[in-house]
VOKEDREN-902187 format. One record per residue: x, y, z of N, C-alpha, C in turn. Coordinates in steps of 0.2 Angstrom, whole numbers, plus 5000, padded with zeros to 4 digits. Atoms other than C-alpha are relative to their C-alpha. Last residue first. Layout:
BEGIN
[node [X, Y, Z], [X, Y, Z], [X, Y, Z]]
...
END
This chain:
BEGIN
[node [5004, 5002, 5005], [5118, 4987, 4794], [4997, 4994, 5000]]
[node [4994, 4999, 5007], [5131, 4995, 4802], [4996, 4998, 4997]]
[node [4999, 4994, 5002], [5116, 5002, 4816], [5006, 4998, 4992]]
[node [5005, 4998, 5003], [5110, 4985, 4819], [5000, 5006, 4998]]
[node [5002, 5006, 5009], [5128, 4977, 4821], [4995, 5002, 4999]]
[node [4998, 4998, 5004], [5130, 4993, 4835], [5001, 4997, 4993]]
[node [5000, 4994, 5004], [5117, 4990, 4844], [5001, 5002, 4993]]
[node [5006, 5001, 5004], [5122, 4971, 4845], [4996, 5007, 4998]]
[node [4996, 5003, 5006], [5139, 4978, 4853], [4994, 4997, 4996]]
[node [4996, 4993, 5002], [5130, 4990, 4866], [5001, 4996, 4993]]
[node [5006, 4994, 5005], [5118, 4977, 4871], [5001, 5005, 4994]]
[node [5004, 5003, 5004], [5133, 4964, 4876], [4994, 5003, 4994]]
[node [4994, 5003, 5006], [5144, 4976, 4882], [4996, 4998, 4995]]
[node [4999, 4995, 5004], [5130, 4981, 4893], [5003, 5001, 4993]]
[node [5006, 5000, 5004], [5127, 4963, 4900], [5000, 5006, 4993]]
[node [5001, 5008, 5007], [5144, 4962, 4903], [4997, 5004, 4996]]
[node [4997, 4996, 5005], [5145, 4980, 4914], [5000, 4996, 4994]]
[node [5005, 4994, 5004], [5128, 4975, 4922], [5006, 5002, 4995]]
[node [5004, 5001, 5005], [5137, 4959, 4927], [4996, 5002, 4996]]
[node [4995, 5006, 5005], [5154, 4965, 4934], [4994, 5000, 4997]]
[node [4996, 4999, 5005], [5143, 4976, 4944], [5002, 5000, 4994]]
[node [5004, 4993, 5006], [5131, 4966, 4950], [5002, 5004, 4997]]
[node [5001, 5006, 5004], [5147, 4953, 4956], [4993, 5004, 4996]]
[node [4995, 4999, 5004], [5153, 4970, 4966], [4997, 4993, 4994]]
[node [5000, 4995, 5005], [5137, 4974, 4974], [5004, 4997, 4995]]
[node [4994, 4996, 4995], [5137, 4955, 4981], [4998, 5005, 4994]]
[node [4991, 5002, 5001], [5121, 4943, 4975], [5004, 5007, 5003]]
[node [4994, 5006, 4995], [5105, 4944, 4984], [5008, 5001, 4998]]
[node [4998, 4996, 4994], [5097, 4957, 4974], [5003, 4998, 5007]]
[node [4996, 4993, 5003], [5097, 4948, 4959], [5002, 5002, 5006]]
[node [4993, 5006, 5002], [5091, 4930, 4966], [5005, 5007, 4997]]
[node [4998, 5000, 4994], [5077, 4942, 4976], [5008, 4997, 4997]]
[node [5000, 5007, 4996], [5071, 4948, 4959], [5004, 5000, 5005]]
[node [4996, 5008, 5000], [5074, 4966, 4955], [4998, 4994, 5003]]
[node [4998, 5003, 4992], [5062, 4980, 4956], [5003, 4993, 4998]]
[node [4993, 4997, 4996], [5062, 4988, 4939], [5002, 4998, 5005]]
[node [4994, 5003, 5002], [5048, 4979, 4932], [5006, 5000, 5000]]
[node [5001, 5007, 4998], [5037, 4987, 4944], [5005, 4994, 4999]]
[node [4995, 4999, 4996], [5044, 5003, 4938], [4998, 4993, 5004]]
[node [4992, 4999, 5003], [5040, 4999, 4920], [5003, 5001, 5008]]
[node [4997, 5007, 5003], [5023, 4992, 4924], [5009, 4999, 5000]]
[node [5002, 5003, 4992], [5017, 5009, 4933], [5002, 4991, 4999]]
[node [4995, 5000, 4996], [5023, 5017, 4920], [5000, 4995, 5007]]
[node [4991, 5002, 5006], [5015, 5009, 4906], [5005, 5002, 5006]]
[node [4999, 5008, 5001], [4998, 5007, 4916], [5009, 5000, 4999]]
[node [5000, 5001, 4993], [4999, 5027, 4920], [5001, 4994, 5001]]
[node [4991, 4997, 5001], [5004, 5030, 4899], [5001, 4999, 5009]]
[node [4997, 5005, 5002], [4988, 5018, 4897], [5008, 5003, 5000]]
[node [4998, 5007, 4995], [4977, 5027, 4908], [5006, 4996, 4998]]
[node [4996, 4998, 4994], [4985, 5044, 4898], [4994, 4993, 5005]]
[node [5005, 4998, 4995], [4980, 5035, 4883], [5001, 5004, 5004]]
[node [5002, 5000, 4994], [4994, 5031, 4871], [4995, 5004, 5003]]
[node [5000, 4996, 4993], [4992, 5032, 4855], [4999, 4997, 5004]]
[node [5001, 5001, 4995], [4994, 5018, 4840], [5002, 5003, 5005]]
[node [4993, 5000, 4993], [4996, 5021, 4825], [4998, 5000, 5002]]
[node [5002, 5000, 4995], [4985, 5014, 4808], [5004, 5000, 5004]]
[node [4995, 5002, 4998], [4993, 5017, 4790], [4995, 5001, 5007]]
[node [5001, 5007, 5002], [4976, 5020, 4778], [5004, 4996, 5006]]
[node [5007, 5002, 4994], [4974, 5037, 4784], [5000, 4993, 5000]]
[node [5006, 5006, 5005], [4991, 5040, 4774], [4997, 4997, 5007]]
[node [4996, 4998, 5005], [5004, 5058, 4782], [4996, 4995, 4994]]
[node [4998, 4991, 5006], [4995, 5061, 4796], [5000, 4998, 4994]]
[node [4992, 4996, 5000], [4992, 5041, 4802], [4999, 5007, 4994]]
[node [4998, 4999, 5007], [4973, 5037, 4805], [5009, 5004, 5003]]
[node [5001, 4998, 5004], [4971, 5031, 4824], [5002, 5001, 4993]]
[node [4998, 5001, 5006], [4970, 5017, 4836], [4997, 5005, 4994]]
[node [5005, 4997, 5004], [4969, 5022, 4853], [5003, 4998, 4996]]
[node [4999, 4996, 5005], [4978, 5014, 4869], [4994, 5000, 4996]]
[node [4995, 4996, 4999], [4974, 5010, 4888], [5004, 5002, 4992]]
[node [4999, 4992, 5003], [4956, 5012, 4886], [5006, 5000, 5000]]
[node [4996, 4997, 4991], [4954, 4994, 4894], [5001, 5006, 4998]]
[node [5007, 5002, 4996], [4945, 4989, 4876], [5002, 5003, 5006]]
[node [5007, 4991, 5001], [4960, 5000, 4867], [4993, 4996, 5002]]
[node [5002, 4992, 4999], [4971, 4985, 4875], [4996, 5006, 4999]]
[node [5002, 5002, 4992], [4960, 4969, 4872], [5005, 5007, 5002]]
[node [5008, 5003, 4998], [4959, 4973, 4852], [5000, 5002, 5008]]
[node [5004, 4994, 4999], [4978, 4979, 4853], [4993, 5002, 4999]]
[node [4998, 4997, 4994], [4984, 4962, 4856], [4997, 5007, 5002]]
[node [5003, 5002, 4993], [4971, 4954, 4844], [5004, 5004, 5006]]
[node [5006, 4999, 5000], [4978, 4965, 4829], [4996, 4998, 5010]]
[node [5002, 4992, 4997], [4995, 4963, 4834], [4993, 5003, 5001]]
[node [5002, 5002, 4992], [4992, 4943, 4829], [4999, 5006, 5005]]
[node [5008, 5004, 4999], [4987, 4947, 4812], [5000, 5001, 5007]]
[node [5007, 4996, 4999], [5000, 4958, 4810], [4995, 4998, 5002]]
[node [5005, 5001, 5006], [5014, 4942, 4814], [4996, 5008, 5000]]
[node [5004, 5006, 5003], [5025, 4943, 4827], [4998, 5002, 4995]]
[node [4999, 5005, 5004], [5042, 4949, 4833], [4995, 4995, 5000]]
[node [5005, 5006, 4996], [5035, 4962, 4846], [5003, 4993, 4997]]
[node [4998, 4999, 4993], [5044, 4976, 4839], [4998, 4994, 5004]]
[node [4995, 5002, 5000], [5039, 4969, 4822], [5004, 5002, 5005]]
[node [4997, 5007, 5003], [5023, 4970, 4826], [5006, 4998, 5000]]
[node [5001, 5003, 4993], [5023, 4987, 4834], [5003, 4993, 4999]]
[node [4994, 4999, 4997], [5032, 4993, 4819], [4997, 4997, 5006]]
[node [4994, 5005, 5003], [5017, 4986, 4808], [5006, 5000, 5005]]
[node [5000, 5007, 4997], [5004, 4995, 4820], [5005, 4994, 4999]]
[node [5003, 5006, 5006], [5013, 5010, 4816], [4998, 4995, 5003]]
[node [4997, 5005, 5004], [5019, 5020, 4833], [4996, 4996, 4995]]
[node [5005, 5004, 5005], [5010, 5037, 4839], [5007, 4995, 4997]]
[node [4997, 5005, 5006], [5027, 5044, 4850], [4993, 4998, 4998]]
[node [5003, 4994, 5003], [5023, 5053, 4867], [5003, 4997, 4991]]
[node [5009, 4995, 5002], [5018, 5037, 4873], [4999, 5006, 4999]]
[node [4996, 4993, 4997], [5034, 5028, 4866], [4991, 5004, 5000]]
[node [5004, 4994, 5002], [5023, 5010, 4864], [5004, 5007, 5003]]
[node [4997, 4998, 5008], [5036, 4997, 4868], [4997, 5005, 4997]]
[node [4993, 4998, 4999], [5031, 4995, 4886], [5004, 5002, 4994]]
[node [5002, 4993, 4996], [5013, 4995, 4883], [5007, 5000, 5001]]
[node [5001, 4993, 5008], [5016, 4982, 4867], [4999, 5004, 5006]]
[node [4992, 4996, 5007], [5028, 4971, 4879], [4996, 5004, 4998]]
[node [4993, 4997, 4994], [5015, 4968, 4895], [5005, 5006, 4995]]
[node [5001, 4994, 4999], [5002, 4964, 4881], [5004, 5005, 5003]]
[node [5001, 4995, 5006], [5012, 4951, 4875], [4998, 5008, 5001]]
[node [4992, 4998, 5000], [5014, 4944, 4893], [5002, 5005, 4994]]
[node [4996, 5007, 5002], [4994, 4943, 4896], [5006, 5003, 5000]]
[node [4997, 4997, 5007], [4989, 4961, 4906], [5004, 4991, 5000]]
[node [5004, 5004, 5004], [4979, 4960, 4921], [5001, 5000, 4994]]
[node [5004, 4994, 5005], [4991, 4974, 4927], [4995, 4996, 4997]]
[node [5000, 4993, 4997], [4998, 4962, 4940], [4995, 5003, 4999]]
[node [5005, 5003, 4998], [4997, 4946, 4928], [4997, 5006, 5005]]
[node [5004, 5000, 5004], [5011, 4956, 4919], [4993, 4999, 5005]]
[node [5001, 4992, 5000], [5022, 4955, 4934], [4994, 5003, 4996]]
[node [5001, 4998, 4993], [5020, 4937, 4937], [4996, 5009, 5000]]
[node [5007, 5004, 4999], [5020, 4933, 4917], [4997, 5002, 5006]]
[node [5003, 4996, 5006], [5037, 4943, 4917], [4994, 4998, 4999]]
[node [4998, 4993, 4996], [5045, 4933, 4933], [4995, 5005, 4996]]
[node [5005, 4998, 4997], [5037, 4917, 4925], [5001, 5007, 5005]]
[node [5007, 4998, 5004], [5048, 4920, 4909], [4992, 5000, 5008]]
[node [5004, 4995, 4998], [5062, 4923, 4919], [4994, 4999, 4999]]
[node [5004, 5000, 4991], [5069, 4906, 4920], [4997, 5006, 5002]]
[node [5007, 5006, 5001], [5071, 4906, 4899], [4997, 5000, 5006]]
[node [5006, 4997, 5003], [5083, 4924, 4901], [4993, 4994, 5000]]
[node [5002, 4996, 4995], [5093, 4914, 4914], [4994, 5002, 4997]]
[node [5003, 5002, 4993], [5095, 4899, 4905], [4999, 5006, 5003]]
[node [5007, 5002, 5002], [5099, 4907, 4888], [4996, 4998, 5006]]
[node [5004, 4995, 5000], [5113, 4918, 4897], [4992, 4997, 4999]]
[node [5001, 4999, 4994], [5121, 4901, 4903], [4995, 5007, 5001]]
[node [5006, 5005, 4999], [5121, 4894, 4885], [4996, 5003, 5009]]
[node [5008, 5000, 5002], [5128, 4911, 4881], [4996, 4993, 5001]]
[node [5004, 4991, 4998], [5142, 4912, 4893], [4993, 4999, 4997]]
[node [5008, 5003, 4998], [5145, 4893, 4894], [4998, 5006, 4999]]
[node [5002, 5004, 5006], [5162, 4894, 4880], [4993, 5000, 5004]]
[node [5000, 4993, 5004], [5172, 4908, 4892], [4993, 4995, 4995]]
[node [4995, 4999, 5005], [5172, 4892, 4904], [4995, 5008, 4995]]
[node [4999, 4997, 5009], [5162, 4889, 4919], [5005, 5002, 4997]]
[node [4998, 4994, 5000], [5168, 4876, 4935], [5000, 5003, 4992]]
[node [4992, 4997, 5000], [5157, 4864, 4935], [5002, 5004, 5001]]
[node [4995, 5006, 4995], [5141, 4855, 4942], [5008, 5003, 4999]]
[node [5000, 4997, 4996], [5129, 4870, 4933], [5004, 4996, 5007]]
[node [4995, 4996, 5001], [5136, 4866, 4916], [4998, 5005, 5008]]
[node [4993, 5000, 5000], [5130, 4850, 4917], [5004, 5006, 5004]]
[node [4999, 5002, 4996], [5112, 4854, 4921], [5008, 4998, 5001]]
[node [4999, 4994, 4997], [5113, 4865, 4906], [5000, 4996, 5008]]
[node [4996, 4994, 5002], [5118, 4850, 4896], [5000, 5006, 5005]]
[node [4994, 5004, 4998], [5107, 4836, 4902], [5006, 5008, 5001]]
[node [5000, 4996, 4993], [5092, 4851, 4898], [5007, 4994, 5003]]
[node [4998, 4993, 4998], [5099, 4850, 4881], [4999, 5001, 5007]]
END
């Protein structure tokens, strides 16, 4: 595999590297998101459940879960070590006490933000290339988002 991406960094790309070339990018972030995370003394998971919690929104801990694509067991330990930091609360859901969601704080809507625009600031390898090649890339990527949207919206 890594023969392969090395490859495909000697040639001239085809319509066929797009997503091997996507995988490689999103895989070389991971210490980008680790970097940032470690910031907020926040492991990488945790980083996700403070950006995926809508803080005017209480979210189920299951939908955390499976926003997160893991296990409930493992959700548990994530928001252990958040609501130790105050940054959220685990309470009874309105409608069945038994359903546990998850508030934001206001330390943890300060954390969320303060993550989210950190996260904002682009890499130097982004902010390097030419307006117009960011362009072209942002309207891709959108395409890309836009059209997997809309496969989870048919069904």
């Amino acid at each position: 595999m890594e023969d392969k991406l090395k490859g495909l960094r000697r040639r001239k790309l085809s319509a066929e590297d797009c997503w091997p070339v996507m995988i490689e990018f999103l895989l070389s972030q991971k210490s980008w998101w680790v970097g940032i995370c470690a910031e907020f003394d926040l492991t990488p998971m945790q980083g996700h459940a403070i950006r995926s919690i809508d803080p005017d929104k209480p979210v189920p801990m299951s939908s955390l879960a499976d926003n997160l694509a893991c296990d409930a067991s493992n959700i548990t330990g994530i928001v252990d070590k958040l609501e130790t930091r105050g940054l959220v609360a685990r309470q009874g859901a309105e409608s069945d006490r038994r359903i546990k969601v998850l508030v934001m704080t206001e330390k943890g809507r300060q954390v969320r933000d303060q993550l989210w625009a950190r996260s904002m600031e682009p890499p130097r390898a982004v902010t390097a290339l030419p307006d117009e090649t960011k362009r072209r890339l942002a309207e891709a990527l959108r395409a890309v988002v836009d059209e997997r949207l809309a496969d989870e919206a048919a069904g």
